[in-house]
C-alpha positions as CSV (number, residue, x, y, z in Angstrom):
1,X,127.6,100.2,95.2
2,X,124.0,101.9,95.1
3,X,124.1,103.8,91.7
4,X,123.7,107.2,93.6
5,X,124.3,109.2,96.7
6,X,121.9,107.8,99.8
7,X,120.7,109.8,102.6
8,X,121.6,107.7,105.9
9,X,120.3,107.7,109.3
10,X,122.8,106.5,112.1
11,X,121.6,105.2,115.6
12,X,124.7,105.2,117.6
13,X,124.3,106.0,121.5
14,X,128.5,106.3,121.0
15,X,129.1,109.7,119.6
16,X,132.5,109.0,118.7
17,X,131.4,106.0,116.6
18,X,128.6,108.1,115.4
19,X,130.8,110.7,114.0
20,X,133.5,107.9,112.2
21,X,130.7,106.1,110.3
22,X,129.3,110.2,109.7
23,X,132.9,110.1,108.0
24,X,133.5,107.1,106.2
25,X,130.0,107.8,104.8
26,X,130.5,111.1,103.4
27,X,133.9,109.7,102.0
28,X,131.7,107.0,100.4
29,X,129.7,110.1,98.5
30,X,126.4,109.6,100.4
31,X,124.9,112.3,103.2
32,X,124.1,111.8,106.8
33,X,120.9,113.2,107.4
34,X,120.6,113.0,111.3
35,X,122.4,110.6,114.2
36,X,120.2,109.6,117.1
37,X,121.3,108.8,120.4
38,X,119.0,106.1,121.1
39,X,116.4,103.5,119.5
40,X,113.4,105.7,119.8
41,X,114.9,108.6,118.8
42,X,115.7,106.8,115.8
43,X,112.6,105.8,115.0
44,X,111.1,109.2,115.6
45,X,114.0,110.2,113.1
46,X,113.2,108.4,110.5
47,X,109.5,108.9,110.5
48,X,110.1,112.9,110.0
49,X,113.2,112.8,107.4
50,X,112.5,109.4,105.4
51,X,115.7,108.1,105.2
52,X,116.9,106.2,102.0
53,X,119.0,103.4,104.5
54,X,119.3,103.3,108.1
55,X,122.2,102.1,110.2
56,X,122.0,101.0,113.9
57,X,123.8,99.6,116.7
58,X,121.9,96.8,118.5
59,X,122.5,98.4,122.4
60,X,121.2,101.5,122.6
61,X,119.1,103.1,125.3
62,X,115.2,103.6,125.8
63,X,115.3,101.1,123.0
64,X,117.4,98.5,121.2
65,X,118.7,98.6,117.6
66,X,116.5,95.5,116.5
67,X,113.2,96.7,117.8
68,X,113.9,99.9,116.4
69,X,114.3,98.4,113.3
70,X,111.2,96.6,113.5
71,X,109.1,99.9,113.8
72,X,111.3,101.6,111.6
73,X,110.3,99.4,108.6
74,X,106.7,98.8,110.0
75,X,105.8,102.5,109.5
76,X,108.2,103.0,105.9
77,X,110.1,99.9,104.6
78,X,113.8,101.0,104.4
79,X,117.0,99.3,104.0
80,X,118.5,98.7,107.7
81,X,121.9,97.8,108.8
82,X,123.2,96.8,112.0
83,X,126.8,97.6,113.1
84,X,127.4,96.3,116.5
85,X,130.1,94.6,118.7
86,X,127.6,92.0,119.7
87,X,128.2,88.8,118.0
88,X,126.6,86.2,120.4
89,X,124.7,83.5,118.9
90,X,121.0,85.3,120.6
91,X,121.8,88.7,119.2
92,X,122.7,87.2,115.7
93,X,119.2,84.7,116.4
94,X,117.4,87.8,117.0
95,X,118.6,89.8,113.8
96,X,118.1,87.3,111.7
97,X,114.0,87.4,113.0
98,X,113.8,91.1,112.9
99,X,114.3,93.3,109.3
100,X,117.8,94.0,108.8
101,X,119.5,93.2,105.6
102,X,123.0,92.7,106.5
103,X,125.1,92.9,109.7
104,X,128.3,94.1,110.6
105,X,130.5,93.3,113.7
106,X,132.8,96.5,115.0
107,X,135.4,97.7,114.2
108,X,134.3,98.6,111.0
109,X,136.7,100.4,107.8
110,X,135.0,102.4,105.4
111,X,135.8,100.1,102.5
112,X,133.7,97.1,104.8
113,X,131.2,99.7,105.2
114,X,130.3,100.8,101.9
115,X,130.4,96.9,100.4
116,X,127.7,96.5,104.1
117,X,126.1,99.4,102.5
118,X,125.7,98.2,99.0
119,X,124.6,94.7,99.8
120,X,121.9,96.4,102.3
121,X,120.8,98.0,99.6
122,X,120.5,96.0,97.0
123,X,118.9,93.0,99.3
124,X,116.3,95.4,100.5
125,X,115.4,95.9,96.4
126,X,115.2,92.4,95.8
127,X,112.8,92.0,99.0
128,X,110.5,94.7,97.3
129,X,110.5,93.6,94.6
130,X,109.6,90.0,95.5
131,X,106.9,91.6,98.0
132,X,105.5,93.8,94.9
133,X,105.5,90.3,92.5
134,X,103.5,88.6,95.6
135,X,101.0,91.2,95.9
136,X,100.8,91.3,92.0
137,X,99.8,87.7,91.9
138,X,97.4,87.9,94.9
139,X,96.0,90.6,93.5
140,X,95.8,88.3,89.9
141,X,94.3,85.5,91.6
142,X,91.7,87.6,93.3
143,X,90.8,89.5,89.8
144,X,90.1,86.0,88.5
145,X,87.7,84.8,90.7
146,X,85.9,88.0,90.8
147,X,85.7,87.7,87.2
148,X,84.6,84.3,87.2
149,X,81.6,85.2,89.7
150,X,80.6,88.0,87.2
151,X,80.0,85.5,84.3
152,X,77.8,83.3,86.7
153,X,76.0,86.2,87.5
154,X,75.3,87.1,83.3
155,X,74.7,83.6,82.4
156,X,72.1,82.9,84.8
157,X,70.7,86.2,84.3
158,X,70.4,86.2,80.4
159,X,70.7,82.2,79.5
160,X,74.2,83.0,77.9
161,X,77.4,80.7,77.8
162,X,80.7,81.0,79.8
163,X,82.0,82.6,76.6
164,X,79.5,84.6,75.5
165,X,79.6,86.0,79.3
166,X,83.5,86.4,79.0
167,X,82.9,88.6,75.7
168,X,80.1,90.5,77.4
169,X,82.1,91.6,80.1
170,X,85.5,92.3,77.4
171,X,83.5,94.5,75.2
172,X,81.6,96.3,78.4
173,X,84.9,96.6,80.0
174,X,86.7,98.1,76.6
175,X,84.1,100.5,76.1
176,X,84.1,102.2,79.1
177,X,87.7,102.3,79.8
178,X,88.0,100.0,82.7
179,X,89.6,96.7,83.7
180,X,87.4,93.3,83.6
181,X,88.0,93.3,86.9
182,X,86.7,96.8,87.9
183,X,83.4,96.1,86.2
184,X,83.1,92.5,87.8
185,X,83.6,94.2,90.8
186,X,80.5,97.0,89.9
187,X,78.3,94.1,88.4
188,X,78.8,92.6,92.0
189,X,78.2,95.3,94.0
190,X,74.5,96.0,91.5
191,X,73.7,92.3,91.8
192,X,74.2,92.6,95.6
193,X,71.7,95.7,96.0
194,X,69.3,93.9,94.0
195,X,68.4,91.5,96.2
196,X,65.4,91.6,97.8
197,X,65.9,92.4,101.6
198,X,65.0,89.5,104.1
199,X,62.2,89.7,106.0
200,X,62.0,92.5,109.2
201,X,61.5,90.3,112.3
202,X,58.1,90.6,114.2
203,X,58.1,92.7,116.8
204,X,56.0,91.0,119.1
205,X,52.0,92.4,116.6
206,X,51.1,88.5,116.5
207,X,51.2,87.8,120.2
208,X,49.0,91.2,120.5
209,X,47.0,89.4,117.8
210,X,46.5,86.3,119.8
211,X,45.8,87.4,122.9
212,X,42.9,89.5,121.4
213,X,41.3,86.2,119.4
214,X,41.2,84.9,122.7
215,X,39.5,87.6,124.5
216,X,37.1,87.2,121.8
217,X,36.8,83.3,122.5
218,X,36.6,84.2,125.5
């Protein structure tokens, strides 16, 4: 079970299904914050009251559980469950494409819901945390080679070595409070203004020119 008290967000387009789950929830110790009738109310509804888990049926009107779920965690990542009494192999196919992190099939107890509700939750923190540990080592990778541009740049410019350029940018960096990476990414950005603009295009002077030495031929 998640450590504290969660404020949920039902989609249920059954109001009396709406208010048991509203019930077995508060019995769990977490808060409903708001039950919409239908997908895009639900979306709407968690947009405006950032919801720490969201639960939704898969049929509702104006628009399904699934794709509600979809641009529920495009706009604000969220832990989603679906609790529906469709169990059909192209529902589940289409759940298991869309971002839900667990699935229930009705009729639900409590005790099933808050072990749904714990393993929502704790899936969607292992997904973050992968998707923060990605980003981390993107983000790594891309330091590096910015990094590795910047030495070129110092030991063509002052006839240094790769190590002597690696300690150039450590010491610069260190001294003015800033990542090696940050300062690659300024010595970059100077190198690039310092290059010597390309040649404006002629704008049609030396055809003026050469009709006129003609004339003069002429």
């Amino acid at each position: 079970m998640p450590s504290r008290s969660l404020r949920v967000l039902i989609g249920e387009d059954e109001s009396v299904t709406a208010l048991g789950l509203e019930q077995d929830l508060k019995s769990l110790g977490h808060t409903v914050i708001g039950i919409a009738a239908d997908g895009a109310t639900a979306v709407s509804m968690a947009r405006t009251l950032s919801p720490d888990l969201v639960i939704l049926d898969v049929r509702m009107p104006h628009l399904s559980g699934l794709e509600a779920a979809v641009r529920i965690h495009e706009e604000r990542p969220v832990p989603i469950l679906i609790i529906t009494a469709y169990s059909d192999a192209d529902t589940v196919g289409e759940a298991v494409g869309a971002p839900v992190f667990h699935y229930l099939v009705k009729p639900v107890s409590a005790a099933q819901l808050g072990a749904a509700v714990a393993v929502t939750f704790a899936r969607h923190e292992e997904w973050r945390a992968e998707r923060q540990e990605s980003h981390d080592l993107r983000r790594r990778l891309d330091d590096r080679k910015i990094i590795e541009r910047a030495k070129g740049i110092l030991m063509e410019r002052e006839g240094i070595t790769e190590s002597a350029a690696y300690r150039v940018l450590q010491r610069t960096s260190q001294s003015r409070n800033m990542t090696m990476a940050d300062l690659a990414r300024s010595l970059l950005a100077a190198e690039e203004l310092m290059k010597p603009s390309p040649p404006r295009p002629s704008t049609g002077g030396g055809g003026a020119r050469g009709a006129a030495e003609t004339s003069r031929k002429l």
